[in-house]
N, C-alpha and C positions, 0 to 999 in steps of 0.2 A: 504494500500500500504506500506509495511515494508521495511525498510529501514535497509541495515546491519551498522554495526557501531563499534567499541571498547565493549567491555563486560560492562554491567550496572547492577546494583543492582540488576534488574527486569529479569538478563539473555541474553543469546543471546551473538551471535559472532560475529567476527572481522576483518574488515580494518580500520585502522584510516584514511586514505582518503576517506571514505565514511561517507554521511549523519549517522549522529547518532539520533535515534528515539526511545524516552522511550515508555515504551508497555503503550498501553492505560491507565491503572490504575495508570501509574505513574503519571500525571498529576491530577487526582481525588483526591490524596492525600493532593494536595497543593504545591507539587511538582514543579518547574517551567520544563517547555521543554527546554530541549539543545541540540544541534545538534553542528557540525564543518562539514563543506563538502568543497571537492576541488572546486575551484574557475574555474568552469562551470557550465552555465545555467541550463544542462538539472538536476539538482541536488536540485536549489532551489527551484522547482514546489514543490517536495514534500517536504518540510519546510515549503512553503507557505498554502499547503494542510492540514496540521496538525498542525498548528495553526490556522487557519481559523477554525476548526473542533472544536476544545477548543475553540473559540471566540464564535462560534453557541452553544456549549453545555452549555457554562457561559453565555446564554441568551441574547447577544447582541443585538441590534436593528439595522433593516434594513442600516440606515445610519452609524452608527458607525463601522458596519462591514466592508460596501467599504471605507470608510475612512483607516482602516488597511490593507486591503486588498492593496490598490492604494500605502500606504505609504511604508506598506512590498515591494511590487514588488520593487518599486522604490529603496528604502535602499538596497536590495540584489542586483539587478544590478549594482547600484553607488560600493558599496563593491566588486564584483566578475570584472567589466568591466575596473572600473576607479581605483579602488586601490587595486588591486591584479592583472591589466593589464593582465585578461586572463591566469594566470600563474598558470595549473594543481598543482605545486607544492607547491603552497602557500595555506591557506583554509581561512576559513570565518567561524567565531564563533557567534552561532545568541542562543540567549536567548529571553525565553517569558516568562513572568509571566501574568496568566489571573485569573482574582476575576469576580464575577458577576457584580462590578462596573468598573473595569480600569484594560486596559492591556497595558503592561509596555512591551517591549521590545528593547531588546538590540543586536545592528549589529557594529561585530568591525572585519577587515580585515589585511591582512601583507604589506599592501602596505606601499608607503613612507610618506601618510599623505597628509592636505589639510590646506589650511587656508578658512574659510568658507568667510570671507569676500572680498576675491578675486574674488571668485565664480561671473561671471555679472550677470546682473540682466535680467530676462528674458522680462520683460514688459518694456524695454528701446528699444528705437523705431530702434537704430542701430543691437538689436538682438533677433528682432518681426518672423524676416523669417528665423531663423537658426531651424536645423531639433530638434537642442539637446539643453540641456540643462535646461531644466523646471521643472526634479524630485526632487531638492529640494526643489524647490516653492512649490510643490502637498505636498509633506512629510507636510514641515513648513504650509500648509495650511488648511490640513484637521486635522493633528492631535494636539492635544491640548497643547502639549509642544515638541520640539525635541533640544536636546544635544549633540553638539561637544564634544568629550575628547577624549586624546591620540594621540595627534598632529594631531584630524583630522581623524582616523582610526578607531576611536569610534563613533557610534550615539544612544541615547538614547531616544526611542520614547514613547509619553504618551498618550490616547487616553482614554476619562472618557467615561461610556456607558448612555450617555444622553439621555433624551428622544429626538425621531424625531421631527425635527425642522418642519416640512411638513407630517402628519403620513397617511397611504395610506387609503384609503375609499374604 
């Protein structure tokens, strides 16, 4: 599923409001994936698709995959919903780096910023029934390390490829 994007090493043409997707080899290199896409949903499926893709091809194990899988979704929506407030005009800059052991990635937006420990707490009994607010907990819980920076508009995720804690039979 190709994605247009600004001119890259590897070729290929141009809007800068659009998803940017190095052609498959650029990642085999060592290469990390970068992408910038306008701050809409229908954009970050394929970011999540093509990282996930590189997550499977770097041999991942079942559970470390939804663990990225869960923590991506989440860190794109937090980025394009809560700190870009839906605003075509602002983008979202997501970086991945994937080894056969630990994929690293990184999601930073143009919104105004956050302070993570204002955020409430989702397992506090006065905000058990509220529909939102959980994707940091998921992020913070499945993946191995996650990083505030940049008042907030940066998050840096870390996810080792462990073996499955439960492995299927």
């Amino acid at each position: 599923m190709p994605m247009s994007g600004s001119k890259s090493r590897n070729g290929g043409s141009s809007d800068d409001k659009k998803a940017k997707r190095p052609v498959a080899n650029g990642a085999g290199d060592g290469a990390p994936l970068k992408f910038e896409i306008p701050s809409d949903h229908k954009h970050q499926h394929q970011v999540q698709a093509a990282i996930l893709e590189e997550v499977a091809r770097r041999g991942f194990n079942s559970q470390s995959t939804f663990a990225i899988k869960l923590a991506l979704e989440e860190a794109m929506i937090n980025a394009v919903k809560h700190g870009n407030k839906l605003n075509p005009n602002k983008t979202v800059r997501i970086e991945a780096k994937i080894t056969p052991t630990v994929a690293e990635i990184v999601i930073e937006d143009e919104g105004p910023g956050f302070d993570r420990k204002s955020v409430p707490d989702p397992t506090m009994e006065e905000n058990l029934e509220k529909c939102s607010g959980r994707g940091i907990l998921l992020m913070e819980s499945y993946m191995n390390s996650v990083r505030w920076s940049n008042g907030g508009r940066r998050v840096k995720m870390i996810k080792k490829n462990e073996a499955d804690a439960h492995p299927r039979r």
